[in-house]
C-alpha positions in Angstrom: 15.2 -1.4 -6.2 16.1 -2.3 -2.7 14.3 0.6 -1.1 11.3 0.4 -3.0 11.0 -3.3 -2.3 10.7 -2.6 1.5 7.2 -2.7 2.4 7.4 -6.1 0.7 9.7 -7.4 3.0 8.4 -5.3 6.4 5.3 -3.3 6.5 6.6 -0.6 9.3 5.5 2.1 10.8 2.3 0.7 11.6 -0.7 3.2 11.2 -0.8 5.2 15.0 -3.3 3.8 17.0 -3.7 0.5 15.2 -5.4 -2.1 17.8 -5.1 -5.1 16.1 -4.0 -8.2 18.0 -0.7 -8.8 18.6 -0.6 -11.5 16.7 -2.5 -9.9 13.3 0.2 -6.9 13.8 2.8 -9.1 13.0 1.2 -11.0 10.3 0.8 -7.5 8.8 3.9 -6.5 10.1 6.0 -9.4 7.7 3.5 -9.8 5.1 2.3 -12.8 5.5 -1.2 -11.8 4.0 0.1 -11.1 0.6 -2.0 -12.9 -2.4 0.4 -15.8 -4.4 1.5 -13.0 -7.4 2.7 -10.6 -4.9 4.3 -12.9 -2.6 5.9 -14.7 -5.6 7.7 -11.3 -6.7 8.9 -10.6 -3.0 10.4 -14.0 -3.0 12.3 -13.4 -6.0 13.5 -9.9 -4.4 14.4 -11.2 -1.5 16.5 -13.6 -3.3 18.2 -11.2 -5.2 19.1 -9.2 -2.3 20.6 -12.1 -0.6 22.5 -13.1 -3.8 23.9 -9.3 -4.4 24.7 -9.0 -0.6 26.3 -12.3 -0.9 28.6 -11.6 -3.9 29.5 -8.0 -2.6 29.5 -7.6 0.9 30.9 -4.0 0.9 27.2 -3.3 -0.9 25.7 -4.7 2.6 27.9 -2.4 4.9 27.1 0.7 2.2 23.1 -0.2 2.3 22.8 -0.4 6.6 25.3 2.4 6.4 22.8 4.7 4.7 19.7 3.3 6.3 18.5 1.9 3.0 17.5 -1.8 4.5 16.6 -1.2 7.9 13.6 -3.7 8.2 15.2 -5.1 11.7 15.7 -1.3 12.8 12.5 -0.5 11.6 11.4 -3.7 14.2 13.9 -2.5 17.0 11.5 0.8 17.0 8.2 -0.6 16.9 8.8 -3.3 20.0 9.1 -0.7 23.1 6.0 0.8 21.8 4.6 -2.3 21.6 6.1 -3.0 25.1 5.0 0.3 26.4 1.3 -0.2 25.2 1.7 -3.6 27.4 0.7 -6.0 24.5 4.2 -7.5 25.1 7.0 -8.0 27.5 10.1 -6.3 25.4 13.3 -6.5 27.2 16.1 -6.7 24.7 14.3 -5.6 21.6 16.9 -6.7 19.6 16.7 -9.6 20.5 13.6 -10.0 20.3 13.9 -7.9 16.9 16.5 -10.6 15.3 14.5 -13.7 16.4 11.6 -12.6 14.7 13.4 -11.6 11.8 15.3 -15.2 12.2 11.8 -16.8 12.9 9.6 -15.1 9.5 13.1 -15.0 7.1 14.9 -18.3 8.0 11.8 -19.8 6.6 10.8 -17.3 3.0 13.8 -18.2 2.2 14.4 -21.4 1.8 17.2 -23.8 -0.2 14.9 -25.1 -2.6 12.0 -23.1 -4.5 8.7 -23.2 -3.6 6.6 -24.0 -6.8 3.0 -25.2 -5.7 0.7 -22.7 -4.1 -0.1 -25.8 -1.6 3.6 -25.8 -0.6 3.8 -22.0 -0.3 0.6 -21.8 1.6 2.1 -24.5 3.8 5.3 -23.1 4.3 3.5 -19.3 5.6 0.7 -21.3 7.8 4.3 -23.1 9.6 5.5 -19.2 10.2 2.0 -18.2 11.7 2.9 -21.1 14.2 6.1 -20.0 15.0 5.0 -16.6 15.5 2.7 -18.2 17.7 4.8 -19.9 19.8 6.4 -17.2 20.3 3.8 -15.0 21.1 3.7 -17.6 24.0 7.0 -17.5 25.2 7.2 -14.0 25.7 3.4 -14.0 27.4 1.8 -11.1 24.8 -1.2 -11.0 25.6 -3.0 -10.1 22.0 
């Protein structure tokens, strides 16, 4: 279930060649654009995952062990070619990987459920902000 939930929670590799703007990329990148129904059932996955890594955490060290979540790995690749392409300034990219996943998945999810699409809508619009301002910090230029 985990592994064919993954494109839910990251959608990487990007297509070669893709010349979005930065900023677009990563909205693809952690599904951001997904319509209510679909982002309703990745919330509820995600949840489950955090509750099953929760109550076993040998089942966390066995899934990274076998490459079967590797979202932030999948994120470690795609920054130096990001870096490289000079749409961002990539030092450490993982770093810069875990404060984007810290930045996107520190705020899907969240203590209490989100039941109004005004409040879910709101609550995505905040992350497009944050990705902004980091977009800024880091001086991407797309």
């Amino acid at each position: 279930m985990i592994r064919d939930c993954q494109r839910l929670i990251v959608d990487l590799p990007r297509p070669v060649g893709e010349n979005l703007p930065v900023f677009e990329t990563l909205v693809r990148i952690f599904r951001l654009d997904l319509d209510e129904e679909t982002d309703l059932a990745r919330e509820a996955e995600l949840n489950l995952i955090v509750r099953e890594l929760t109550l076993l955490p040998e089942l966390s060290d066995y899934l990274y062990e076998n490459e079967v979540i590797r979202s932030r790995e999948a994120l470690i690749e795609w920054l130096p070619i990001e870096s490289r392409r000079g749409r961002m300034l990539i030092e450490e990219p993982v770093v810069h990987a875990g404060m984007l996943m810290d930045i996107v998945f520190g705020a899907l999810l969240p203590r209490r459920r989100l039941t109004q699409p005004a409040d879910r809508a709101l609550r995505i619009e905040r992350i497009k902000k944050r990705l902004l301002i980091y977009l800024r910090g880091i001086g991407s230029v797309g």
